[in-house]
Backbone as ProteinMPNN parsed JSONL, in Angstrom:
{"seq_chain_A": "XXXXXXXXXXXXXXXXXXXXXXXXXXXXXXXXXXXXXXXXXXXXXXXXXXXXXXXXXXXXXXXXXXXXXXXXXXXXXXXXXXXXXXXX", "coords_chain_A": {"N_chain_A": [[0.853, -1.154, 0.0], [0.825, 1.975, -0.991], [0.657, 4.987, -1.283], [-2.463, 7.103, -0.563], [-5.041, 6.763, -2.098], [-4.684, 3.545, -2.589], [-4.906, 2.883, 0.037], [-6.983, 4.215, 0.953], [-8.589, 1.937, -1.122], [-7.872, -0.295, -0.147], [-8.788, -0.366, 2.74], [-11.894, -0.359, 1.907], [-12.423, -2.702, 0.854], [-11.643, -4.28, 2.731], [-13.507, -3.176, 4.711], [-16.047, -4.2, 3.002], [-15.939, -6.941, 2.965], [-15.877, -7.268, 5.97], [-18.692, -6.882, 5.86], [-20.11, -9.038, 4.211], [-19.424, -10.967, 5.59], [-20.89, -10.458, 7.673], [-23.37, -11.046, 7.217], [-24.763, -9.054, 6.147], [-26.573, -6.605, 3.714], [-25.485, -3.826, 1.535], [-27.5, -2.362, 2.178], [-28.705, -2.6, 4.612], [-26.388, -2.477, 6.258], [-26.08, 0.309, 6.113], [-28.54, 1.429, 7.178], [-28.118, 0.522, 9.676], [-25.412, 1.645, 10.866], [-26.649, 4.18, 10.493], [-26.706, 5.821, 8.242], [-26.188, 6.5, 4.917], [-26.971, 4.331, 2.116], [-25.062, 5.097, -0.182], [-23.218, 6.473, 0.747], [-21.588, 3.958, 1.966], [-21.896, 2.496, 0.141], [-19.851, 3.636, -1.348], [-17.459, 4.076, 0.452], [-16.656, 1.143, 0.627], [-15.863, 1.076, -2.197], [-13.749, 2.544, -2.283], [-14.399, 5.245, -2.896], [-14.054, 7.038, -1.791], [-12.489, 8.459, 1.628], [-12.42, 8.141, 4.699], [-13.585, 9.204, 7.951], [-12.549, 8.671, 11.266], [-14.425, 8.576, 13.021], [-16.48, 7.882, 11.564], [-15.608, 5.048, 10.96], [-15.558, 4.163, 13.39], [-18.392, 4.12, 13.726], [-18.847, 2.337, 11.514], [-18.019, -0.207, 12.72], [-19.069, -1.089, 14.787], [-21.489, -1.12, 13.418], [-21.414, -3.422, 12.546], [-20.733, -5.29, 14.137], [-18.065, -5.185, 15.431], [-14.512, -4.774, 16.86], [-13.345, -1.086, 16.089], [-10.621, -1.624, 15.932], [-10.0, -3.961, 14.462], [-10.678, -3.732, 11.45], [-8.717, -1.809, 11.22], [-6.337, -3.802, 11.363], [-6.343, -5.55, 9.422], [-5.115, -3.726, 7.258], [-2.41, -3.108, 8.541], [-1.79, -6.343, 8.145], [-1.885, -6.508, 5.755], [0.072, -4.917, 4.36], [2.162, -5.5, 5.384], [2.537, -8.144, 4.581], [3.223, -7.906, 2.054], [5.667, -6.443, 1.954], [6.617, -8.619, 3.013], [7.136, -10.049, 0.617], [8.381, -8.341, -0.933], [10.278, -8.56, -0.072], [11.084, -11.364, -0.218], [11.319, -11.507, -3.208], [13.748, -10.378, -3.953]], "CA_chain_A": [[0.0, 0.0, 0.0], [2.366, 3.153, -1.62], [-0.757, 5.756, -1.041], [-4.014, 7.353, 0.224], [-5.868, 5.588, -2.703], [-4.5, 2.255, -2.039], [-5.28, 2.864, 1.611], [-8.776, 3.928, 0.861], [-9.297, 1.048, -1.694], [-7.941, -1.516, 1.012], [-9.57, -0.424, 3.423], [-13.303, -0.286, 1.335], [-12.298, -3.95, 0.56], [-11.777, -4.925, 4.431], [-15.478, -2.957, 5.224], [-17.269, -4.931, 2.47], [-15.432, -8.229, 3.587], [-16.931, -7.953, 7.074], [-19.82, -6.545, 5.936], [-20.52, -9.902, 3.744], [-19.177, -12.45, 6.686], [-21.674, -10.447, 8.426], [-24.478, -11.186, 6.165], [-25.208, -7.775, 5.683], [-26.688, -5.861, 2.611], [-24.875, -2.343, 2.091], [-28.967, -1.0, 2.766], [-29.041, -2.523, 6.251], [-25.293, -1.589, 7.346], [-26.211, 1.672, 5.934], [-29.297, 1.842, 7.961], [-27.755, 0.382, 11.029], [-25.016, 2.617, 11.126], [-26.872, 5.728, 10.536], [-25.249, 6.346, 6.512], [-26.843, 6.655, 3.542], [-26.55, 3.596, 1.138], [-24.679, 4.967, -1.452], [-22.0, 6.457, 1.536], [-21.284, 3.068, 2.855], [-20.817, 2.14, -1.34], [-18.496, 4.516, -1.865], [-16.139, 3.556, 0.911], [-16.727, -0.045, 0.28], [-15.325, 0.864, -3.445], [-12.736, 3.242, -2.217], [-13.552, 6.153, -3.92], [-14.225, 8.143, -0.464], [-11.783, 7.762, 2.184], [-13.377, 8.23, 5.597], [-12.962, 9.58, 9.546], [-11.963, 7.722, 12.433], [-15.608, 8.745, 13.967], [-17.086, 6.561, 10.433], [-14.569, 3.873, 10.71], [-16.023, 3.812, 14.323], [-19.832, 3.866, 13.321], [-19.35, 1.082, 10.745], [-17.514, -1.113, 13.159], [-19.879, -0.947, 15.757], [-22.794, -1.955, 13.137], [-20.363, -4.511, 11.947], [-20.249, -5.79, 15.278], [-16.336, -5.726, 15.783], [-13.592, -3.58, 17.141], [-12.889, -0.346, 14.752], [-8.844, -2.016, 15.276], [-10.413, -5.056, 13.658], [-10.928, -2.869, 10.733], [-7.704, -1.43, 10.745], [-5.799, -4.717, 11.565], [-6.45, -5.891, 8.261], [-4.252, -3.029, 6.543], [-1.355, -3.635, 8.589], [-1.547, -7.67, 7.502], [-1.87, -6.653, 4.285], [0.754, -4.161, 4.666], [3.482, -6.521, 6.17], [2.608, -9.321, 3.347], [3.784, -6.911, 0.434], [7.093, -5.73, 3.146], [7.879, -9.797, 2.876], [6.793, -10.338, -0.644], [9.232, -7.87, -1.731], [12.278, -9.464, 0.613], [11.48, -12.651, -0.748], [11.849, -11.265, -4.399], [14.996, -10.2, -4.223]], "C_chain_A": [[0.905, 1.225, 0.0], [0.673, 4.161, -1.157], [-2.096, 6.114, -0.513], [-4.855, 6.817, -0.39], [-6.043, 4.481, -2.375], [-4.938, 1.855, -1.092], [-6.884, 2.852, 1.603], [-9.466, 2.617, 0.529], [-9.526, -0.496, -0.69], [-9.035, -1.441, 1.789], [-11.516, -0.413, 2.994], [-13.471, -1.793, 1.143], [-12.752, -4.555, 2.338], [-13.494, -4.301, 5.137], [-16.228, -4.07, 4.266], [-17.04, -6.128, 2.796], [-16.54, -8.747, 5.063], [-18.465, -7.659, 6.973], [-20.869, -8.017, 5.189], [-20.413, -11.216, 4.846], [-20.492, -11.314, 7.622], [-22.989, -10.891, 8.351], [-25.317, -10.118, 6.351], [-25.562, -6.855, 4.633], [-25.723, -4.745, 2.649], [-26.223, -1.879, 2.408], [-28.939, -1.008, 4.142], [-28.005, -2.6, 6.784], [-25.787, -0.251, 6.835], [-27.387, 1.993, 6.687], [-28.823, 1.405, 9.409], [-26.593, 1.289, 11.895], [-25.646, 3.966, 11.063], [-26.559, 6.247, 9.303], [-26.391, 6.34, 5.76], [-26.033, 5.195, 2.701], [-25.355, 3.751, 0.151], [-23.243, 6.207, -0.789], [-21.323, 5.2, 1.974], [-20.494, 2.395, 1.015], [-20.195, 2.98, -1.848], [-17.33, 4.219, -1.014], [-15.928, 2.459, 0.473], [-15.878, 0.132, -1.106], [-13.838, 1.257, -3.869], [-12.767, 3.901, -2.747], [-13.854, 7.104, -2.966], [-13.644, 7.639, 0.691], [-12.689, 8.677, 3.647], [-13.151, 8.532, 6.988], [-13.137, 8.502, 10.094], [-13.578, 7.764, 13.151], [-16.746, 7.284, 12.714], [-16.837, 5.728, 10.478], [-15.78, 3.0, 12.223], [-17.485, 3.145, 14.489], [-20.084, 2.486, 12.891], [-18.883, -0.095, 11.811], [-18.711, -1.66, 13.994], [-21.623, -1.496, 14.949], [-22.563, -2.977, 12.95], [-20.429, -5.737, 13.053], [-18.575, -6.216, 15.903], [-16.163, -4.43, 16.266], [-13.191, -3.034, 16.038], [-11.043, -0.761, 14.718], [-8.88, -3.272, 14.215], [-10.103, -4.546, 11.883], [-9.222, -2.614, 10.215], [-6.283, -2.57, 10.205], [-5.283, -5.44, 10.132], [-5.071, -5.052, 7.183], [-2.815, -3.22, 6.368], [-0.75, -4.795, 7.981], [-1.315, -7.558, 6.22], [-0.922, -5.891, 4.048], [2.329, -5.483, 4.558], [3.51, -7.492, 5.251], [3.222, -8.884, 2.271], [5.109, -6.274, 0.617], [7.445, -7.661, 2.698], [7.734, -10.571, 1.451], [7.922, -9.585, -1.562], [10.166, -8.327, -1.11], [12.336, -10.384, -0.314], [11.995, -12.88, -2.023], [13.1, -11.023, -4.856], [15.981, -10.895, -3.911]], "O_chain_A": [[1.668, 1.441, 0.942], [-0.294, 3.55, -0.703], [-2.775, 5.219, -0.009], [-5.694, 6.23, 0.294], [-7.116, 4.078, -1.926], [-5.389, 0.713, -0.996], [-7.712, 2.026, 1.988], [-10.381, 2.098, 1.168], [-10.444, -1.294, -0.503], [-10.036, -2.152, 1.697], [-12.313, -0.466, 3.93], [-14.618, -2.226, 1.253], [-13.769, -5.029, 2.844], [-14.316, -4.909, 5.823], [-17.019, -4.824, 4.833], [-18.105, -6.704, 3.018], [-17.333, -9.66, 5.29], [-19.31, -8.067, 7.77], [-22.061, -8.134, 5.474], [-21.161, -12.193, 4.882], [-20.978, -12.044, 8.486], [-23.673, -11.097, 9.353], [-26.494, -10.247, 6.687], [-24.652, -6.031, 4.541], [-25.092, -4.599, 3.696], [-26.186, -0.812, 3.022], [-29.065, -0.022, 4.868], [-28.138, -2.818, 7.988], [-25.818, 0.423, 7.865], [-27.313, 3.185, 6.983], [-29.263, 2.091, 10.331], [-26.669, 1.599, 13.084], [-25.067, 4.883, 11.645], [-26.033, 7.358, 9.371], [-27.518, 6.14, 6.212], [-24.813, 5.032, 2.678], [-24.739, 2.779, -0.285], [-22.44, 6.715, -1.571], [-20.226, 5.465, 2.466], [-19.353, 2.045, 0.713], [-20.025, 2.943, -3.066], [-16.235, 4.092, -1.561], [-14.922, 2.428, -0.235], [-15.055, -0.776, -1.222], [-13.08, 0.916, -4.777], [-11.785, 4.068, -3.469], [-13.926, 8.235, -3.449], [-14.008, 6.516, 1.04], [-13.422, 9.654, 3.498], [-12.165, 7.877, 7.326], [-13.721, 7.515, 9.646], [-13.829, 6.805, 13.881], [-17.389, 6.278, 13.012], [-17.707, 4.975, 10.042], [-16.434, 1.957, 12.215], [-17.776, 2.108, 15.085], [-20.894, 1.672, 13.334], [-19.57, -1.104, 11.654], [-19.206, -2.749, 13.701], [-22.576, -2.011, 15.533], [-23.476, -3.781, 13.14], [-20.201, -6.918, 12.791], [-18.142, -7.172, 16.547], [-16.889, -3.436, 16.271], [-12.767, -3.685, 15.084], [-10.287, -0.379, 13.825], [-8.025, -3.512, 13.363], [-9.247, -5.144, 11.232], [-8.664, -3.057, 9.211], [-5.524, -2.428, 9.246], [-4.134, -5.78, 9.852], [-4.261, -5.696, 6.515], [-2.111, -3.383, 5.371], [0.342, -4.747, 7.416], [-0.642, -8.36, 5.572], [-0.779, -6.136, 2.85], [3.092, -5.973, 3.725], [4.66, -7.84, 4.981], [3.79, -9.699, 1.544], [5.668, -5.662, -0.294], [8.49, -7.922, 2.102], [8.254, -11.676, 1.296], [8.319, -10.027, -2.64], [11.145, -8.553, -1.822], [13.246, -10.463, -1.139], [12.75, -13.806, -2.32], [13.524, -11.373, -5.957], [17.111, -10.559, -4.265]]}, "name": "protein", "num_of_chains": 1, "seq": "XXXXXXXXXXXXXXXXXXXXXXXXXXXXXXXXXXXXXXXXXXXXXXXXXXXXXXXXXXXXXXXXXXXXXXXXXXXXXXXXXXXXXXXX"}
């Protein structure tokens, strides 16, 4: 992850992830958090990157910890840190 895109897109990936192990539509996380539908698919797609108070919201409809959330980035982060060792 080189960027704020990347970062966004990850992270829109890791919301719709738990939002599907949750068996959640985007209408009813978007109504359970409080969002508008077509806010919750825009992070989900990454093309709106989002506050720490949102991150918080969705987690919380999500039913997880908002580090849960973040947790993901790092892993995915650190895999692409030993993906490039191993290349060389």
């Amino acid at each position: 992850m080189k960027n704020k895109r990347e970062f966004t897109q990850q992270l829109g990936s890791t919301v719709r992830l738990n939002r599907q192990k949750a068996g959640y539509s985007i209408a009813s996380l978007a109504s359970r958090a409080g969002m508008t539908y077509s806010q919750v698919a825009r992070i989900e797609l990454g093309k709106i990157s989002t506050s720490a108070h949102t991150l918080f919201v969705l987690s919380e409809a999500l039913g997880i910890k908002t580090y849960e959330l973040l947790d993901s980035l790092h892993q995915s982060r650190m895999e692409e840190q030993h993906e490039m060792v191993a290349s060389h």
